[in-house]
N, C-alpha and C positions, 0 to 999 in steps of 0.2 A: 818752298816746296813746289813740287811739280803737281799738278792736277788737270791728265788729259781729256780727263771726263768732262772739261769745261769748254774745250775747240767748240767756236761755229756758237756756239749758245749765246744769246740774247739777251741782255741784263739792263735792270736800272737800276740806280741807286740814287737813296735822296740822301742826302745832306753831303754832298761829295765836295764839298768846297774846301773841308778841312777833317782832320782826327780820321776815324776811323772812315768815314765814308770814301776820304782822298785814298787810302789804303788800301779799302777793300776793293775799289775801283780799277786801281794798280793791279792790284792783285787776281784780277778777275781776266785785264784785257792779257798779263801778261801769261794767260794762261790761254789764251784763245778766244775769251770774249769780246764779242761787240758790247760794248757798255756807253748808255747812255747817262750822263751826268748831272743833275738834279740838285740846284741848290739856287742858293739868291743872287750870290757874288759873283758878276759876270767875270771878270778879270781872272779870278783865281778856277773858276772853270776853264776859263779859255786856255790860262796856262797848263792847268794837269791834260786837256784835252792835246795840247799841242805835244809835252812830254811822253803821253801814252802813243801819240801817233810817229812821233822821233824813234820810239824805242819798238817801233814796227807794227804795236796794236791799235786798235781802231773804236775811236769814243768821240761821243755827243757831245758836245755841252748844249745846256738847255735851260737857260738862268727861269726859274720859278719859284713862287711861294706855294709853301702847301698848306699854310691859312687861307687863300683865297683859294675858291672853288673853279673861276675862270682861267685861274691862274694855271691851274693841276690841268684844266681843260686842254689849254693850248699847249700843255707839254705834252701832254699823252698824244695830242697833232702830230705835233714835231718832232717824236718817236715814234711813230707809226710811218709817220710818212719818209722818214728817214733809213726804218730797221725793219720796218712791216712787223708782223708779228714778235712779244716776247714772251720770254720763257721765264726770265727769273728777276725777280723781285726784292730788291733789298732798301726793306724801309728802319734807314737811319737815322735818320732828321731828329733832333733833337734840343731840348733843352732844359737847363737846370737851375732854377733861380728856389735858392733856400733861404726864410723869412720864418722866424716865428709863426705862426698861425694865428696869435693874436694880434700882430699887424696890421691885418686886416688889407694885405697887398692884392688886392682884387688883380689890377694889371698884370702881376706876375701869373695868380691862378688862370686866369683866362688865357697868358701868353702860352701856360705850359700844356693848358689843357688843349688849346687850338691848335699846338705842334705838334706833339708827344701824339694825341691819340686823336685827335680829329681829324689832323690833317696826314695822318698813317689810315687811318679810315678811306680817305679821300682816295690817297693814292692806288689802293688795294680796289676801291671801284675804278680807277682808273683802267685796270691790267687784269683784272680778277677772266673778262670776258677770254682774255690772252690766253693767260695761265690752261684755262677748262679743257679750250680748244687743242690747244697743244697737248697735253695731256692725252685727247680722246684720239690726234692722232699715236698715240700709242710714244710717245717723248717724254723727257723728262722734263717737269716744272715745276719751280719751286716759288716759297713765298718764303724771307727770313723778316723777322721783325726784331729790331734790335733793342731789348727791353734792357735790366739793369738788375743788379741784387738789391736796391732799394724796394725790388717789387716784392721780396717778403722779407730783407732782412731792416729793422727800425733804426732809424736815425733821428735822432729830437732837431726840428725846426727842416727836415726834409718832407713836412708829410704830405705837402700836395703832389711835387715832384716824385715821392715814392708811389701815390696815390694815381698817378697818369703812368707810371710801369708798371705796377700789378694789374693798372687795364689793359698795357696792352700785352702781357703775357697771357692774362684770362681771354683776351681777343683771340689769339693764338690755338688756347687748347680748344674753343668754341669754333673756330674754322676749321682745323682740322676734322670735327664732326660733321661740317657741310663741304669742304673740299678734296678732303683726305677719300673719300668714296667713289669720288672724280678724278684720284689717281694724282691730286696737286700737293706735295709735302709742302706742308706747314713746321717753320722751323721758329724757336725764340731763343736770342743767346743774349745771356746773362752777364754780362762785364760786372766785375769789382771794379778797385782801382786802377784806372787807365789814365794815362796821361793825354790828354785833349785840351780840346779848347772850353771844353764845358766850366771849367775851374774860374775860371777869365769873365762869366758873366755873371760872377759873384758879388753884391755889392753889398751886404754886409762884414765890415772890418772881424769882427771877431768869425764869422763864420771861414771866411775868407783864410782869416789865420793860422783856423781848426784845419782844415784842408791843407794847407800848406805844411801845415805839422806832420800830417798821415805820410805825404809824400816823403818830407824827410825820415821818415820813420819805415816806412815799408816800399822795397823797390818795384813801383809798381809795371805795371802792363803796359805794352805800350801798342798803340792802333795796328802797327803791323801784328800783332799777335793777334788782335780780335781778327783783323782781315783774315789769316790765315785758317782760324777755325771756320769763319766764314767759307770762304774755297772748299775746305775740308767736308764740309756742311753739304754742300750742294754735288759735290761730284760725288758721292756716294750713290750705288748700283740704286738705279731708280723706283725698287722698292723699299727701301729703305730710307727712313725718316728718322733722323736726329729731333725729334719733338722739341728737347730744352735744354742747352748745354748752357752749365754757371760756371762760369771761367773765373779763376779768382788769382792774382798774384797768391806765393807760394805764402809768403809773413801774414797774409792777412788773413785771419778768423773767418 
């Protein structure tokens, strides 16, 4: 899809190394945006940075963690210093590690909670000043956070990983009461089954299994689709806010 509303605008994206981030990234510069690229994996930034610039658009790579605080620091550096001011915000970064809860997999809750929603926290101070400013000049800006339907639909042995999307969708409708007044939409999109890499840091066999089964079972989504609504999301007439779109492959409940 075409989205001219997007020419000239300013974007970040974190977890752009793969799935939906590499996507929506594509799909942003192939629309006109400058997109800066946010993830860990230099090599596989470097490549999509190169691809978007072959194909005539214009992207950062910017290898960062967004667990570490200096880390976020010195990329919001080297997007500023690179793009000066941005406009839009796309926090994807993510992770999904499912364990019984009587496990007792401390590592995992602390990985999910430190990516999923502290380090989407982190990044939102990083750009939050950006977003205001642009805005008050009379622009459009936006903030999307990419949460998931685990954030209110239940899964047994998802529940910490459900439990860091239901925050950051409730983060979502709570900025919008402090940003949305400031003229900055706040956006949360809900993926079902999407085909990603998230599947892949599965390390329990039967869980592992169970998933593998759903996909054979319902044709799911695939990141260009999330990207797409993503686009769709943000080039709408800049009073308008999409608050929380739940996007669900068509077989799945």
């Amino acid at each position: 899809m075409s989205y001219p509303a997007l020419a000239a605008r300013t974007a970040v994206v974190t977890g752009a190394a793969s799935g939906i981030g590499t996507a929506t990234a594509r799909a942003l510069a192939a629309n006109g945006a400058r997109v800066a690229l946010i993830a860990r994996r230099t090599e596989r930034l470097d490549a999509l940075a190169a691809d978007i610039t072959a194909a005539g658009g214009q992207a950062l790579a910017v290898t960062a963690d967004i667990t570490d605080q200096a880390s976020v620091d010195a990329a919001a550096k080297a997007v500023h210093d690179a793009y000066g001011r941005v406009d839009l915000v796309v926090n994807n970064a993510g992770v999904m590690l499912p364990n019984p809860l009587a496990d007792g997999r401390i590592d995992e809750w602390t990985r999910m909670i430190d990516t999923n929603l502290t380090g989407a926290l982190r990044v939102i101070r990083a750009f939050t000043a950006d977003l205001t400013a642009t805005a008050a000049d009379g622009r459009t800006a936006d903030l999307v956070n990419v949460s998931s339907i685990a954030s209110h639909v239940l899964f047994p042995d998802y529940a910490v990983y459900g439990a860091t999307k239901a925050a950051v969708t409730q983060l979502s409708a709570a900025l919008r009461t402090e940003l949305g007044p400031r003229d900055v939409r706040v956006s949360a999109v809900e993926p079902g089954l999407t085909d990603t890499e998230l599947g892949d840091h599965v390390d329990n066999p039967a869980l592992s299994e169970q998933l593998g089964g759903m996909f054979s079972a319902i044709p799911a989504l695939s990141a260009e689709d999330i990207a797409d609504l993503v686009a769709y999301t943000v080039s709408r007439p800049r009073h308008v806010n999409l608050r929380q779109s739940v996007v669900l492959p068509t077989r799945q409940a």
